[in-house]
C-alpha positions as CSV (number, residue, x, y, z in Angstrom):
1,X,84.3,123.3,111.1
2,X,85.0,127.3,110.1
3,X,86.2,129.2,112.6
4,X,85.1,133.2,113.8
5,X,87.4,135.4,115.6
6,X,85.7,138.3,117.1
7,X,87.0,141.2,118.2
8,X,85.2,144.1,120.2
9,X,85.8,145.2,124.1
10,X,82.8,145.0,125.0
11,X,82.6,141.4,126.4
12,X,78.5,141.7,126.5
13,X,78.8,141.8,122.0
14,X,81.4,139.5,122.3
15,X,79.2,136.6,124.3
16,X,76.0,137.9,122.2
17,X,77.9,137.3,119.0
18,X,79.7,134.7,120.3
19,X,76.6,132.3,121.1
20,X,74.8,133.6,117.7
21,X,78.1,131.9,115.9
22,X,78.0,128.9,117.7
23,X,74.0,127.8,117.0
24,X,75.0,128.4,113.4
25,X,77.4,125.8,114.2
26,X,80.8,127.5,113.8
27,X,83.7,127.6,116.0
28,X,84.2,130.7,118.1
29,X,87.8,132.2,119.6
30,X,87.7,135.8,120.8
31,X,89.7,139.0,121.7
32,X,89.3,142.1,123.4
33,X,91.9,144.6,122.4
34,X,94.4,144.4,118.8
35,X,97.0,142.9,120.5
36,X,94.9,139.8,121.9
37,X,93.4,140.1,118.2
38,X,97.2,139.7,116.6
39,X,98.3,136.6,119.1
40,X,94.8,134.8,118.6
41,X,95.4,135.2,114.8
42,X,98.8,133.1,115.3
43,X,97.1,130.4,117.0
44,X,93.9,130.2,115.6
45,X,94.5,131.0,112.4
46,X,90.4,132.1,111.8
47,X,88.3,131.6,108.4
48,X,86.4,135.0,109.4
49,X,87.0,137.9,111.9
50,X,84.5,139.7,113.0
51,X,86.1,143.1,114.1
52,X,84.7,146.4,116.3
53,X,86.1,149.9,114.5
54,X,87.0,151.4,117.9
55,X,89.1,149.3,119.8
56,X,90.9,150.6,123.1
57,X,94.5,149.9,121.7
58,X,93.6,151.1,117.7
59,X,91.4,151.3,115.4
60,X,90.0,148.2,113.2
61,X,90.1,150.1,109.8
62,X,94.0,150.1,110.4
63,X,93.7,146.6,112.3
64,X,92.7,144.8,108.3
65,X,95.8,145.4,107.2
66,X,97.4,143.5,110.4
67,X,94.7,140.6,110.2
68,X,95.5,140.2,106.1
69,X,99.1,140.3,106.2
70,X,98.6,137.5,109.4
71,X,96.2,135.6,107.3
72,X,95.7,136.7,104.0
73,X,92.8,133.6,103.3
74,X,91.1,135.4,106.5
75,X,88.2,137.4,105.8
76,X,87.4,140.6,108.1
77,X,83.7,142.2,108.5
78,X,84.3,145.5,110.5
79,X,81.1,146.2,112.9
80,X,80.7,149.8,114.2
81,X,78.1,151.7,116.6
82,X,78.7,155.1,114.2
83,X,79.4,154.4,110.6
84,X,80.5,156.8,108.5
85,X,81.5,156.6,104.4
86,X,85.0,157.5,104.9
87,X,85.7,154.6,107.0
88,X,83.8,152.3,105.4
89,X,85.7,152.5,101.9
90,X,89.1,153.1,103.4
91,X,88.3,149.4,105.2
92,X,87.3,148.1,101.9
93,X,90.4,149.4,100.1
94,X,92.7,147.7,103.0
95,X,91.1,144.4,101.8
96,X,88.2,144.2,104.6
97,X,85.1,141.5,103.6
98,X,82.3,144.2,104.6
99,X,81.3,147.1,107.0
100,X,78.3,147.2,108.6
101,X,76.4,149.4,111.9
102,X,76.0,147.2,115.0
103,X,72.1,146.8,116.3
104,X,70.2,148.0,112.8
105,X,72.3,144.9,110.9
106,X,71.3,141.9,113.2
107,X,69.3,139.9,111.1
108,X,72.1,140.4,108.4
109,X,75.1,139.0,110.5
110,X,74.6,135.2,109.7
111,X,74.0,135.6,105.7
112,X,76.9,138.0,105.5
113,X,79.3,135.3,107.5
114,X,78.5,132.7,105.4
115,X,79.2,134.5,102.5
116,X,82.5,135.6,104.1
117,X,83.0,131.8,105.1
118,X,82.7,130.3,101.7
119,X,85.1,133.4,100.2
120,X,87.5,132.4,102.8
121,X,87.4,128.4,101.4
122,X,87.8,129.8,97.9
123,X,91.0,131.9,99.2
124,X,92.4,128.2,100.4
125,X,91.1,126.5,97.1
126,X,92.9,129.2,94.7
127,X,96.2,129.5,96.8
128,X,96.3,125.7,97.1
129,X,96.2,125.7,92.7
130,X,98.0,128.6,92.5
131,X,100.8,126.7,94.4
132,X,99.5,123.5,92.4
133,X,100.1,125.1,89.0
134,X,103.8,126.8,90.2
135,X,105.2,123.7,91.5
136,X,103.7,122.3,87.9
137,X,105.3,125.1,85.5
138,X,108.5,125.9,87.3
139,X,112.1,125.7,85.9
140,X,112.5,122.7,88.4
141,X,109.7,120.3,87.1
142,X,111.4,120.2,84.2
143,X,113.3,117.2,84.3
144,X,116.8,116.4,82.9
145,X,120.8,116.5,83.9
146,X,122.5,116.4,80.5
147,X,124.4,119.7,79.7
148,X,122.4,121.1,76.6
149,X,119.2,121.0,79.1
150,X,120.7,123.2,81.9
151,X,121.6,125.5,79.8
152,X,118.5,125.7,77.8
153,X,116.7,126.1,81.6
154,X,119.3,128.2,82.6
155,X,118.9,130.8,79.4
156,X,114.8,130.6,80.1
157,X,115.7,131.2,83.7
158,X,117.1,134.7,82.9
159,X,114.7,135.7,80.2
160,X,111.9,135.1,82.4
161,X,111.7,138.0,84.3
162,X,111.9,140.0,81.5
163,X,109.4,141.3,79.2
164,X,111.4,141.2,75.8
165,X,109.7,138.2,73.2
166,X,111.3,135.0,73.0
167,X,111.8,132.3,69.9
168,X,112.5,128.5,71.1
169,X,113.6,126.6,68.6
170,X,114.1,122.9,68.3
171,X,112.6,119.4,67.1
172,X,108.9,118.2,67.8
173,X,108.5,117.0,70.8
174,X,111.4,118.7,72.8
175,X,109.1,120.3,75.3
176,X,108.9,124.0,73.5
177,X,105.4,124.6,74.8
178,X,106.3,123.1,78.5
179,X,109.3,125.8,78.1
180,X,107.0,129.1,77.3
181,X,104.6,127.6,80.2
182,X,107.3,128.0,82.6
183,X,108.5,131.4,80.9
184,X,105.1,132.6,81.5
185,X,104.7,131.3,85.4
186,X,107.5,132.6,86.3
187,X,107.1,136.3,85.2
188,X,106.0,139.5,86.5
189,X,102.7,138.2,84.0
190,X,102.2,134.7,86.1
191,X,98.3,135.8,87.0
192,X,97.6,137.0,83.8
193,X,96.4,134.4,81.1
194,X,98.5,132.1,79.1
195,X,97.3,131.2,75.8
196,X,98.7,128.6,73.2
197,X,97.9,128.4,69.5
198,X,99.2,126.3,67.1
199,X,99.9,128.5,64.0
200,X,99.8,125.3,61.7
201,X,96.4,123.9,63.0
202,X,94.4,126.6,60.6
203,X,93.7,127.9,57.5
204,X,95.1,131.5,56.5
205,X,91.8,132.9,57.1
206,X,90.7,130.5,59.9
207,X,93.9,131.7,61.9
208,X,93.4,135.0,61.5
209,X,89.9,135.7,62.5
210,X,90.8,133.3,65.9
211,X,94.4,135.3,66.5
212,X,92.7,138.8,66.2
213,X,89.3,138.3,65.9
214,X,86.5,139.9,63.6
215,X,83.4,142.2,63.8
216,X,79.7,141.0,63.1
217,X,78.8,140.8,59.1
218,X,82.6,141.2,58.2
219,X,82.3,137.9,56.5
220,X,79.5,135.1,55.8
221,X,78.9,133.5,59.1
222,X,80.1,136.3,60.8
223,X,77.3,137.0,62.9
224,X,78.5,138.6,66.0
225,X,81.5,140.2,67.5
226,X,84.6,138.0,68.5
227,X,87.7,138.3,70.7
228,X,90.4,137.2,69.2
229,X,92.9,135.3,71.3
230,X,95.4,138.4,71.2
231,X,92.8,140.2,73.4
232,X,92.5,137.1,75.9
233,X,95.6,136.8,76.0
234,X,96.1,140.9,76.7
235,X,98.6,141.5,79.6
236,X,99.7,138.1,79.7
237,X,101.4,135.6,77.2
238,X,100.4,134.2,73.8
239,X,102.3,130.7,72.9
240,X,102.2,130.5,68.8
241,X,103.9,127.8,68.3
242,X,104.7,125.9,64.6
243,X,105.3,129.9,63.9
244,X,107.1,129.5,60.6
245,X,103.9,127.7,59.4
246,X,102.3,131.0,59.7
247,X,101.1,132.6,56.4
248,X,103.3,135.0,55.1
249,X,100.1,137.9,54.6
250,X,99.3,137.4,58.5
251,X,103.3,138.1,59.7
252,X,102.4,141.9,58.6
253,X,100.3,142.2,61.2
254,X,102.2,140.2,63.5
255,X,104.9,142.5,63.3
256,X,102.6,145.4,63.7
257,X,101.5,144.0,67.1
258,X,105.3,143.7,68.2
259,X,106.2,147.3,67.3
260,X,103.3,149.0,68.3
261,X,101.0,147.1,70.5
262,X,97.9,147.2,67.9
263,X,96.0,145.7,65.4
264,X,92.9,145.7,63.1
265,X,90.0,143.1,63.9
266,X,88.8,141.6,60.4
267,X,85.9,144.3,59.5
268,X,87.3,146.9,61.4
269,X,88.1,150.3,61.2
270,X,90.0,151.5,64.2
271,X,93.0,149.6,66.0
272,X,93.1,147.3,69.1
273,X,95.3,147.7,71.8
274,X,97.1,144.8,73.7
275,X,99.7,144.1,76.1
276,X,101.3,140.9,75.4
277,X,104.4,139.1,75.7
278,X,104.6,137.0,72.7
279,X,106.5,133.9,73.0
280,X,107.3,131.6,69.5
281,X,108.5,128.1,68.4
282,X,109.3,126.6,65.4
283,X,110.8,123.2,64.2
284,X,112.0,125.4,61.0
285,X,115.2,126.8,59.8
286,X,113.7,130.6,59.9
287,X,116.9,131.7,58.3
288,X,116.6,129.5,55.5
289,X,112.9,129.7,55.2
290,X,113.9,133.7,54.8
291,X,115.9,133.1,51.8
292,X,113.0,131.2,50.1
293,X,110.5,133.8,50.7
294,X,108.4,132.2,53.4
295,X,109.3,133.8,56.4
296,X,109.9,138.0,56.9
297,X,112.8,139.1,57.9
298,X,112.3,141.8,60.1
299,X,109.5,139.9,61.6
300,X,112.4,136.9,62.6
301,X,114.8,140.1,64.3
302,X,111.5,140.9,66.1
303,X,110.5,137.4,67.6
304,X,114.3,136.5,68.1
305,X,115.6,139.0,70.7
306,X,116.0,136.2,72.7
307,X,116.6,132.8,71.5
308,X,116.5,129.3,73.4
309,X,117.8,126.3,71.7
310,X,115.9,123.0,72.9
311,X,118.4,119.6,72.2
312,X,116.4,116.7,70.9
313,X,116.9,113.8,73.1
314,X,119.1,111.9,71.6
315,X,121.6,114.5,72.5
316,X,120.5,114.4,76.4
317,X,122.7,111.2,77.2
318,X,121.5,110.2,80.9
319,X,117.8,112.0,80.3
320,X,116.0,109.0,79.2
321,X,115.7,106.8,81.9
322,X,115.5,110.0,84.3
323,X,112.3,111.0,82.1
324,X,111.2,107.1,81.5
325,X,111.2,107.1,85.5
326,X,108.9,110.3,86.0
327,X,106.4,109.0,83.5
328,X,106.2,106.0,84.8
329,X,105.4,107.2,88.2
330,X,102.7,109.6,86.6
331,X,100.8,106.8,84.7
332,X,100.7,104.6,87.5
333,X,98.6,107.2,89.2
334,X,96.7,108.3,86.4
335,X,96.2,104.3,85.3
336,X,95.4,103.5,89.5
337,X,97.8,100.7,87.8
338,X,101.7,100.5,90.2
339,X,104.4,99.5,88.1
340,X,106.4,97.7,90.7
341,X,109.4,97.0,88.8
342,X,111.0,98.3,85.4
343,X,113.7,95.6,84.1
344,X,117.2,96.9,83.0
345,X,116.1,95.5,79.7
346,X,113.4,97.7,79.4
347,X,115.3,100.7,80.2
348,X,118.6,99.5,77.9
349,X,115.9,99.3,74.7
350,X,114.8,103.3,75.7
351,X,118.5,103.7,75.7
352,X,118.9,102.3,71.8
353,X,115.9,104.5,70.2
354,X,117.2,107.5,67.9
355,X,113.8,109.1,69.4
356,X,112.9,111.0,66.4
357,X,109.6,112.1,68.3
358,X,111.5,113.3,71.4
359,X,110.0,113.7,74.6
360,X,106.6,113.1,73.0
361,X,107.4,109.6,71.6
362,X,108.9,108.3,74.3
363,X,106.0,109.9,76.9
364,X,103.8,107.9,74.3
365,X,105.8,104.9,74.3
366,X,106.0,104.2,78.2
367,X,101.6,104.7,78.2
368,X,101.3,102.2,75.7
369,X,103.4,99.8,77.5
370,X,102.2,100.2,80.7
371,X,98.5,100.2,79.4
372,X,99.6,96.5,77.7
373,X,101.9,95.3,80.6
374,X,99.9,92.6,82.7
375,X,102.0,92.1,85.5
376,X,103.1,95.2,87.1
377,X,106.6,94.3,86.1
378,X,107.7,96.2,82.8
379,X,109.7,94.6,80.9
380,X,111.3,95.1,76.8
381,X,108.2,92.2,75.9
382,X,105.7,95.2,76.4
383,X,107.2,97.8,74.2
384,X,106.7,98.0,70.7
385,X,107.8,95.8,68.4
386,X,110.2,97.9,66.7
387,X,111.8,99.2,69.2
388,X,112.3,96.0,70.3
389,X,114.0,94.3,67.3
390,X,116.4,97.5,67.3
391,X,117.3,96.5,71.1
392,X,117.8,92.9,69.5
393,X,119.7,94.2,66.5
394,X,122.0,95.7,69.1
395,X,122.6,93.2,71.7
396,X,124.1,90.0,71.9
397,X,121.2,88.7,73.5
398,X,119.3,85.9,71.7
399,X,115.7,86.8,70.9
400,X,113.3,85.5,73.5
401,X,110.4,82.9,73.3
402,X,108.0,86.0,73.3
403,X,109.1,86.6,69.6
404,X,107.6,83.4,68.5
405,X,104.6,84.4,66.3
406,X,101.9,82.2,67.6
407,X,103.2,84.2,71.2
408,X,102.9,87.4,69.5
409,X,99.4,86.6,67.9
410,X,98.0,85.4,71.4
411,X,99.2,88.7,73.1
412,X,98.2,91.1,70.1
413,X,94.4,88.7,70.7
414,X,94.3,89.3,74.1
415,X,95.3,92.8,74.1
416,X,92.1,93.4,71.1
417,X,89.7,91.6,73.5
418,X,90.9,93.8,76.3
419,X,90.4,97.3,73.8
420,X,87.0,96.2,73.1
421,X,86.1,95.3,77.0
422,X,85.5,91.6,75.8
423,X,83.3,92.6,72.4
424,X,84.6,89.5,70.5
425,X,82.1,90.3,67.2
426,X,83.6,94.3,67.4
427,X,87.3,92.4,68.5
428,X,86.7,90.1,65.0
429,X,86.1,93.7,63.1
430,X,89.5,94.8,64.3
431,X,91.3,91.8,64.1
432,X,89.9,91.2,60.2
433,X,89.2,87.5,61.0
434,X,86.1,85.2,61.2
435,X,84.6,85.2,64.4
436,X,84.4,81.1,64.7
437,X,88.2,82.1,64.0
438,X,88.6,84.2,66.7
439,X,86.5,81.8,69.2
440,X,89.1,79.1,68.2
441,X,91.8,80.9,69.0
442,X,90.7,82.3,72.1
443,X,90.2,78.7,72.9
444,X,93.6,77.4,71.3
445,X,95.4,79.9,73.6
446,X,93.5,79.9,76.8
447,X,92.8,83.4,76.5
């Protein structure tokens, strides 16, 4: 149930108002006086306040500023006998909901709190993703102890606050773009936009109408305006990640955008203006791609002010299982499917994996095995083959039962049946068999 404070000295309003609040079914606390207002705020802590202008101990234009810095979700709607204009937008600028004249706005009380009243729920909603999406992107979510990772967090930690461009470098899958999110979230920029693009994912031309955009009729199919994502992305962050992938034409105007802020649209005849921190990756030697023509030089001074090196993991000794852990915990919620136990086996073969895909691989890796594990115990059976014979390869251990092939064929069986939500003809297709063939098996293995 939403709650009203209102505040006016006249207790006649008050109990008018009052009753009019409660047959439209909202909760009602009231207050005679600011300072009544101020301690009822602490305890009530009110969706909407409904607040005189004249008050015996101040005045309610001033008395918004109290009420918002008390409960900035609160919305206030100021109520006068004498409005003026002055008033009225000075209690706007100080954050207040509305201002309206007592007697000649009756019938427009109840819309107008209900309006507030939903506002107020979408203050709640926002702060409660706002806080959602810090606790998501900040320095602490992400998740390691070896020493190459702390300083890598530690380096983004400082640069952060600043505004100067940044270059993170390192192999696929080390968590580049989960670094620039964090960059981003945690600068003065954090309510501004963040946007990603993936500088190998397009053509020459492709990539350049979507990075700066194009005017209507500059080229076939061109039939309107668009914003490139340099102007969504203006006084916020751009991600280009895979930048040495970018063409070496399009770094030209890259470099223009660093040193002045501007840019031509494709078509255009006059420059665009942004404000945008610029944040790029690359899996690429830029140095060496320098020397072979691909990459400009002075654009690579430009990007590189400040550079973060991110380890692979194979070089994180003790992050594996730490990571392993986290995504187990996140499947099981996303799958509705509780791992209850992970076997040291399972974790040892993680431990034996060169993990050329990184982070990626192994988040990859731990999905598929829990979306093939059957008993809520994970164990080295549900990985993939091949990173179970390197487990084997490296052990003493004998290889188990499971690796007997008419075990194997029954599992890979039952796991197709299970893809196909019992299809057997569209489980046959997969499988390349008969389907008599597969009926007999399914019957050969009790599956």
């Amino acid at each position: 149930m939403s709650k009203i404070l209102i505040i006016d000295d006249e207790v006649q309003i008050r109990t008018l108002l009052s009753r009019m609040m409660e047959l439209e079914g909202y909760e009602v606390c009231q207050a005679g006086d600011c300072r009544s207002a101020l301690k009822q705020l602490e305890i009530q802590n009110p969706d909407v306040v409904l607040c005189d202008v004249f008050l015996p101990d101040g005045n309610g234009v001033d008395l918004v500023l109290a009420i918002k810095k008390a409960t900035p979700n609160a919305e206030v709607i100021l109520l006068t006998a004498h409005g003026n204009i002055p008033d009225g937008v000075q209690a706007i600028k100080n954050g207040a909901f509305d201002y309206i004249t007592k007697g000649d706005d009756n019938n427009k009380i109840i819309p107008l709190i209900s309006r507030a009243v939903e506002k107020a729920r979408m203050n709640v909603r926002l702060e409660k993703l706002e806080r959602k999406i810090g606790l998501t992107y900040s320095f602490d979510s992400i998740l390691g102890e070896s020493n190459a990772l702390k300083k890598a967090v530690s380096l983004a930690r400082k640069v952060a606050g600043t505004e100067v461009p940044v270059l993170l470098t390192g192999e696929t899958g080390t968590g580049k773009e989960v670094f620039a999110q964090a960059i981003h979230y945690n600068s003065k920029r954090s309510k501004q936009n963040f946007v990603a693009v993936n500088c190998s994912s397009f053509s020459k031309e492709l990539l350049e109408s979507e990075m700066f955009g194009h005017k209507a009729g500059s080229f076939t199919g061109a039939l309107k305006d668009k914003k490139g994502l340099f102007e969504e992305a203006n006084n916020g962050t751009i991600f280009l990640d895979e930048i040495g992938e970018m063409a070496f034409e399009l770094q030209a105007k890259l470099l223009r955008i660093l040193e002045t802020g501007e840019y031509i649209k494709i078509g255009d005849t006059k420059p665009t203006r942004v404000n945008v921190r610029i944040i790029a990756a690359t899996n690429r030697n830029l140095p060496q791609e320098i020397v072979s023509g691909h990459f400009r030089e002075d654009l690579f001074y430009r990007l590189s002010v400040f550079q973060i090196h991110l380890p692979p993991l194979r070089e994180r000794a003790g992050d594996i299982r730490l990571l392993a852990r986290a995504f187990i915990k996140n499947f099981s919620e996303q799958l509705a499917y509780p791992v209850t136990e992970v076997t040291p086996a399972f974790l040892e073969a993680l431990d034996t994996q060169l993990w050329k895909g990184n982070i990626r691989e192994l988040r990859n890796v731990i999905e598929r095995s829990m979306i093939v594990c059957e008993s809520g115990h994970l164990d080295i059976s549900d990985l993939p083959l091949e990173i179970q014979n390197v487990h084997y390869e490296n052990s003493s251990e004998s290889i188990p039962d499971s690796f007997e092939l008419s075990a194997m064929e029954r599992r890979h069986i039952a796991r197709v049946l299970e893809y196909t939500k019992g299809n057997k003809t569209e489980a046959a297709r997969l499988l390349k068999i008969g389907l008599t063939t597969l009926y007999r098996k399914i019957e050969e293995y009790k599956i």
